[in-house]
C-alpha positions as CSV (number, residue, x, y, z in Angstrom):
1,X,-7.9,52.3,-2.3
2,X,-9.6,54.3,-4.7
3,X,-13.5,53.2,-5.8
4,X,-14.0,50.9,-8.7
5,X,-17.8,52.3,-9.0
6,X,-19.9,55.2,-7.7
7,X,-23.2,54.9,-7.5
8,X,-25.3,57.5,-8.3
9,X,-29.2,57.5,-6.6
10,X,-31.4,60.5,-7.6
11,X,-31.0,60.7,-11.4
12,X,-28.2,63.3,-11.2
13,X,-25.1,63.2,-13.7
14,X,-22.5,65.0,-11.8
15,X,-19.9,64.0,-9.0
16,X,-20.6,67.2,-6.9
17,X,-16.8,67.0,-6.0
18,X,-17.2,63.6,-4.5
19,X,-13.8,61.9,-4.3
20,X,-13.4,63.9,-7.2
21,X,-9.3,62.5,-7.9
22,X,-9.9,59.2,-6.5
23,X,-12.6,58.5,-9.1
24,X,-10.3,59.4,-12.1
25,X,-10.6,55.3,-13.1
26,X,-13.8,54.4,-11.5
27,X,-17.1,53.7,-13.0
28,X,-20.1,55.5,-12.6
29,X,-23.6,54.1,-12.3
30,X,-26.3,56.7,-12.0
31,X,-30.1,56.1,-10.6
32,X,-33.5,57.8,-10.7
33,X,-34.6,56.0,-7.8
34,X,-33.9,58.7,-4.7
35,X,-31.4,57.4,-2.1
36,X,-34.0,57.3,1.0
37,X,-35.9,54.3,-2.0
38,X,-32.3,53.3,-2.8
39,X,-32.1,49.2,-1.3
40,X,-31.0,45.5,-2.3
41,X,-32.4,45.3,-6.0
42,X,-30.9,48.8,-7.2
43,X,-27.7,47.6,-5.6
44,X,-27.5,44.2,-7.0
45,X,-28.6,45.6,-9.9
46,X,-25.5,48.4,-10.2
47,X,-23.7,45.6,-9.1
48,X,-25.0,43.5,-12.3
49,X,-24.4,46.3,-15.1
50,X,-20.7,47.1,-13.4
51,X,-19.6,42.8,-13.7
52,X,-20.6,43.3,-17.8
53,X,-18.1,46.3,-18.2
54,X,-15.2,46.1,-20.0
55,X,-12.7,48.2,-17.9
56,X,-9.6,49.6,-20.1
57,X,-8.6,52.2,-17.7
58,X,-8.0,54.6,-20.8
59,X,-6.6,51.7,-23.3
60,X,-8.2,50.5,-25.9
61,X,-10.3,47.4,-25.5
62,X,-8.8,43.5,-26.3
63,X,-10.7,44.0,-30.0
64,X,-9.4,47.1,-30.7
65,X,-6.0,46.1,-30.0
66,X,-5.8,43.5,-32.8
């Protein structure tokens, strides 16, 4: 299945070709801490920020709709 989030660690704002079709609908979280740093609090807090999103895979959102 393809990724619903890519995590980012060392500040950078590119994919680098990383599953660069499979993350046509994903969600990106990007870091400054470096990945060898990276551990539980950065995750949870990716983890955090993703669970607030409102995902409309390219539609409008449920207010913009009305």
């Amino acid at each position: 299945p393809d990724p619903e989030l890519i995590i980012r660690p060392s500040g950078e704002m590119r994919l680098s070709n990383f599953l660069l079709w499979e993350s046509a609908y994903s969600e990106f979280w990007v870091s400054e801490t470096l990945w060898p740093d990276f551990g539980y609090e950065e995750l949870t807090r990716a983890f955090a920020d993703y669970a607030k999103r409102d995902r409309r895979f390219g539609g409008l959102s449920k207010e913009e709709k009305k």
